[in-house]
N, C-alpha and C positions, 0 to 999 in steps of 0.2 A: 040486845036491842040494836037496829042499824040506826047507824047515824043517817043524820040529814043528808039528798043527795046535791050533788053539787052541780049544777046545768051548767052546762059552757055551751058557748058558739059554734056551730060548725063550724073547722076550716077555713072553709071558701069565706066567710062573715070575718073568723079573725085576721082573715089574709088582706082582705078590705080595709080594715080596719087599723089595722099596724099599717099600711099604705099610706090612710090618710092623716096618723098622726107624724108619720115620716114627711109626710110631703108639707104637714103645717110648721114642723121643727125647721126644714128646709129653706122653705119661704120666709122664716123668720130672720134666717141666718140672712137672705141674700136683702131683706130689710136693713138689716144692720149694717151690713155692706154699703148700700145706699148710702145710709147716712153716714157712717164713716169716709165715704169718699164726698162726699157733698161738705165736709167740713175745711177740707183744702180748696175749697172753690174761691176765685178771686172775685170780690165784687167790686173793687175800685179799678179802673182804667192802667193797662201797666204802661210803663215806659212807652215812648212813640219808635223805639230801635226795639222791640221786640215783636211789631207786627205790620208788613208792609199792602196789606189788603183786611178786611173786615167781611165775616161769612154773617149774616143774620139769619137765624133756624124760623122759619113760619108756626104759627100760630092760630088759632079761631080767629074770624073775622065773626062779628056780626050782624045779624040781618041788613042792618042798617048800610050797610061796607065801610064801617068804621073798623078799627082794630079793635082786640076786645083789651081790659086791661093788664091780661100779659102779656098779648105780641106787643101792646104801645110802651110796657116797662123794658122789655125785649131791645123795642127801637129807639127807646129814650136812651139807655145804654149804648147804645150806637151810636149815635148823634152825637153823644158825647164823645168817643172813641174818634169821630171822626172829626172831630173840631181839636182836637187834640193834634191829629196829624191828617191831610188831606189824601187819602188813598182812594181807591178803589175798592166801593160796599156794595156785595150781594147779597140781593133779597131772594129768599127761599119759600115757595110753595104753591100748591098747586089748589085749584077751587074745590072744596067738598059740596058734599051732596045738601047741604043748608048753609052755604055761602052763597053771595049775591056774585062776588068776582073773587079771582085767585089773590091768595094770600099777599104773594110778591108784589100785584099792583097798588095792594092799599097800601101794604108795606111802602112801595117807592113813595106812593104821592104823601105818605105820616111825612117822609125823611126829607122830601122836598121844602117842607111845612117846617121842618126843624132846621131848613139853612143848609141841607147837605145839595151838591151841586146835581144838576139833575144826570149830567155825562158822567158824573163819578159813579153811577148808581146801576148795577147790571141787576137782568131778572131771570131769575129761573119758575116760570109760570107751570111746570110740570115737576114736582114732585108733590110723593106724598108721605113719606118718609124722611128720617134724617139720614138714613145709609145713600138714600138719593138725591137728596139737598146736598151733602158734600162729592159725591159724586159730580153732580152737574153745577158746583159751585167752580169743580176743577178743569169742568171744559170750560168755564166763560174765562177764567182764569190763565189758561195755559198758555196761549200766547203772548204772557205780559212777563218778559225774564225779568224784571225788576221787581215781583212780586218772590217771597222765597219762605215768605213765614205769613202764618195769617191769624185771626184772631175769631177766634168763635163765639158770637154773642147769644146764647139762648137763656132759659132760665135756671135757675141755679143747681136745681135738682139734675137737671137732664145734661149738665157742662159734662161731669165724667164719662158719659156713654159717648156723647158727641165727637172727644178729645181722642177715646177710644176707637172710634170709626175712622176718624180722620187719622190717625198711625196708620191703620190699616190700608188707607189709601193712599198711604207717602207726604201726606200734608208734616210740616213742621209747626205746629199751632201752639198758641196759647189759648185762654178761655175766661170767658169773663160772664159773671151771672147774677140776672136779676132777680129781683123777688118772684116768689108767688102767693097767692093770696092765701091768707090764713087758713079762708072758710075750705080751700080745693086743697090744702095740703097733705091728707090723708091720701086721696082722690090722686094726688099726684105722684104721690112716690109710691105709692100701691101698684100704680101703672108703671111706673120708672122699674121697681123690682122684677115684672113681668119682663119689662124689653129686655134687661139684663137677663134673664133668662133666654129669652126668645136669640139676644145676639150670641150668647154661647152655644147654643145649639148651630146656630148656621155657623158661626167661627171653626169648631172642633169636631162638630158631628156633621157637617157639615148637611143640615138638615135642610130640605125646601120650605120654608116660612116666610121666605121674603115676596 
């Protein structure tokens, strides 16, 4: 009497298939990552002798051209940072395709509104990116030699990628991060695990993604 047969997958099915639970073990890993590095984030203000300028990372504006509540936790952090020591703060970002005006403007006019000085306040009104916000945070910056260390304020999750970018570009930084909202925090490091993928690719494989 034959036994019962045993059906398997074609190949090409099981080859798919070990793929995708490769690539879900993966992505789990570079999760944990995440949150491992999002555990050394600073969120209180450090010393005023460890940052002689303030980068602020852009954010959703909404409809309204108010900030939404994390580029205004973003720049509450800022405000604070700069009341601390009066340097030179760059606001970061560029208008999306459902913003009323760029990031940077509403950004500058919150930080006006919080007491920071308006001359102290550079914009960079064209990125969209953080590889391009600290990029073009370092041309408004380069002319200023008494600037030598800076401080990157975005939100907590996105501080170790940011800190990372900015090595790459020669910056000496420290980092400082705000909350983000409960209900987006899936939503946020889901995507934080992605760019970390996305910046190793362009870092080592040097992949066209950006």
């Amino acid at each position: 009497m034959s036994g019962k047969r045993i059906h398997r997958f074609p190949w090409p099915v099981r080859l798919i298939i070990g793929l995708v639970i490769l690539g879900i073990i993966l992505y789990a890993g570079v999760m944990g990552f995440v949150l491992i590095r999002e555990k050394g984030v600073a969120t209180e203000v450090p010393s005023a002798d460890n940052y002689d300028a303030i980068i602020v990372l852009g954010a959703q504006v909404k409809p309204d051209g108010s900030p939404s509540v994390q580029l205004s936790w973003r720049l509450d952090a800022a405000a604070e940072a700069y009341g601390k020591k009066k340097v030179p703060v760059v606001v970061c970002g560029a208008q999306g395709a459902d913003e009323p005006k760029p990031e940077a403007a509403v950004m500058k006019q919150y930080l006006v509104g919080k007491g920071v000085a308006e001359n102290d306040i550079l914009t960079d009104p064209n990125s969209f990116n953080t590889r391009q916000n600290l990029k073009n945070a370092g041309e408004l910056l380069k002319n200023r030699p008494e600037v030598q260390r800076v401080l990157v304020v975005t939100s907590d999750y996105h501080v170790p990628r940011s800190l990372a970018l900015a090595k790459d570009q020669g910056y000496e930084a420290v980092g400082l991060g705000s909350p983000c909202k409960p209900e987006y925090w899936l939503k946020n490091h889901a995507r934080e695990a992605l760019a970390w993928i996305k910046y190793w690719g362009v870092k080592y494989l040097h992949l066209p993604l950006e």
